[in-house]
C-alpha positions in Angstrom: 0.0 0.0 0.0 1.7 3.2 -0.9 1.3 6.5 0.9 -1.1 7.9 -0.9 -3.2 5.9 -0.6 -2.7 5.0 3.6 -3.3 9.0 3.8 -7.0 8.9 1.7 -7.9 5.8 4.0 -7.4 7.4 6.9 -9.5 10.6 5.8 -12.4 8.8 4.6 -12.1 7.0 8.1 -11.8 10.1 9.8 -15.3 11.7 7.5 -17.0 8.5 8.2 -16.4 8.9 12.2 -17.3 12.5 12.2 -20.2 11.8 10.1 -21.6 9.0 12.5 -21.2 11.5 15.2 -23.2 14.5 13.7 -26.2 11.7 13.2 -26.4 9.4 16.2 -28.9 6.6 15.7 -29.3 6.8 19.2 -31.7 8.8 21.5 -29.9 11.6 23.4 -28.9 10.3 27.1 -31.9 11.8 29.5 -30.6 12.0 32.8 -32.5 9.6 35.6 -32.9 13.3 37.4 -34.4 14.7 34.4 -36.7 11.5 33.8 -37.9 11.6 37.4 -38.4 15.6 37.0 -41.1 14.4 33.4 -43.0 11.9 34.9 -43.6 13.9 38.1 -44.9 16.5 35.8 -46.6 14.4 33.4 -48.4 12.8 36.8 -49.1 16.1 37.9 -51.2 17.5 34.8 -54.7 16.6 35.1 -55.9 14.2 32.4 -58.5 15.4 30.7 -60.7 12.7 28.6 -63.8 13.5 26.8 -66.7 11.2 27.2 -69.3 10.8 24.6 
């Protein structure tokens, strides 16, 4: 493998990486803080049904 084409290998890995980062396929991390904090509000709205 010649230099060249070592150095374009390691840029496309690099594009790849960065490219995987900028769109996670993951949810974003919600803290168990933060998901204690929603569902105490979520319990505390009332819930509001309509009966027909």
């Amino acid at each position: 493998m010649n230099r060249q084409k070592k150095l374009q290998q390691l840029f496309k890995e690099k594009a790849k990486k960065a490219s995987a980062k900028l769109a996670p396929k993951k949810p974003k991390y919600i803290s168990k803080a933060d998901r204690a904090k929603l569902a105490a509000e979520a319990a505390a709205e009332p819930v509001e049904t309509r009966e027909s």
